[in-house]
C-alpha positions in Angstrom: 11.0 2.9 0.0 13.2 -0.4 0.1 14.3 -1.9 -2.7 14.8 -5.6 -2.2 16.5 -8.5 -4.2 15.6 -11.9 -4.7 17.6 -14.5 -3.4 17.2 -16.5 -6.3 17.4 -14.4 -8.9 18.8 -11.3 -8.6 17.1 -9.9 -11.7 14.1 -9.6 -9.7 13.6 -6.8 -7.5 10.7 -5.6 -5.2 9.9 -2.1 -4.2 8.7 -2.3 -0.5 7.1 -0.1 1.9 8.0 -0.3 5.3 4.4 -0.5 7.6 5.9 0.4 11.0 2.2 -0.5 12.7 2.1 -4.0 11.8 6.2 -4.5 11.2 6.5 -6.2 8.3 7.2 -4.9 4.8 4.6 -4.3 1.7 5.3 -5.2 -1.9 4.2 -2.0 -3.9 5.6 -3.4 -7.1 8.4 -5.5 -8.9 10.4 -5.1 -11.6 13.4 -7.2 -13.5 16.3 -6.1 -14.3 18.1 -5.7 -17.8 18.4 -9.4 -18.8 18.8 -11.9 -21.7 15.5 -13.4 -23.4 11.8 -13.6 -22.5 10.4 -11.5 -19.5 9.0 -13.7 -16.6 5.3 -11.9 -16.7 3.7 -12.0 -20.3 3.6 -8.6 -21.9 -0.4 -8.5 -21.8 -0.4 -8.1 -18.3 1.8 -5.2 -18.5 0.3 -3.4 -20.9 -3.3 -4.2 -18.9 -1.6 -1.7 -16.2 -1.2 1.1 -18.8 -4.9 0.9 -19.9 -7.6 3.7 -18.1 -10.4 2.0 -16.6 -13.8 3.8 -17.6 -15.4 5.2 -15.0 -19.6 4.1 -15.0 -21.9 7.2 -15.5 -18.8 9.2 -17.3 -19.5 10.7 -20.2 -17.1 9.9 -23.3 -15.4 13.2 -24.9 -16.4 14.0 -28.9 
């Protein structure tokens, strides 16, 4: 894994994956760093990530 910095704002950083095959490097995921004031991606969308999709035909535990 690669972390790798913005060169804008170096709050932002991506978590890469290096694909030898193809040579070129994959974005698994982004974070920001510790910062003042809003985050750049709205906390819904974050949360959205933590949710469990349901799978179809799965039965519901009682």
């Amino acid at each position: 894994m690669l972390h790798v910095y913005d060169l804008l704002d170096r709050d932002v950083v991506f978590v890469c994956r290096h694909d030898q095959l193809a040579g070129e490097l994959l974005v698994i995921t982004l974070w920001e760093r510790e910062r003042l004031g809003a985050g750049r991606v709205p906390r819904r969308f974050t949360d959205a990530l933590e949710e469990k999709p349901r799978r179809s035909g799965a039965h519901e535990p009682r």
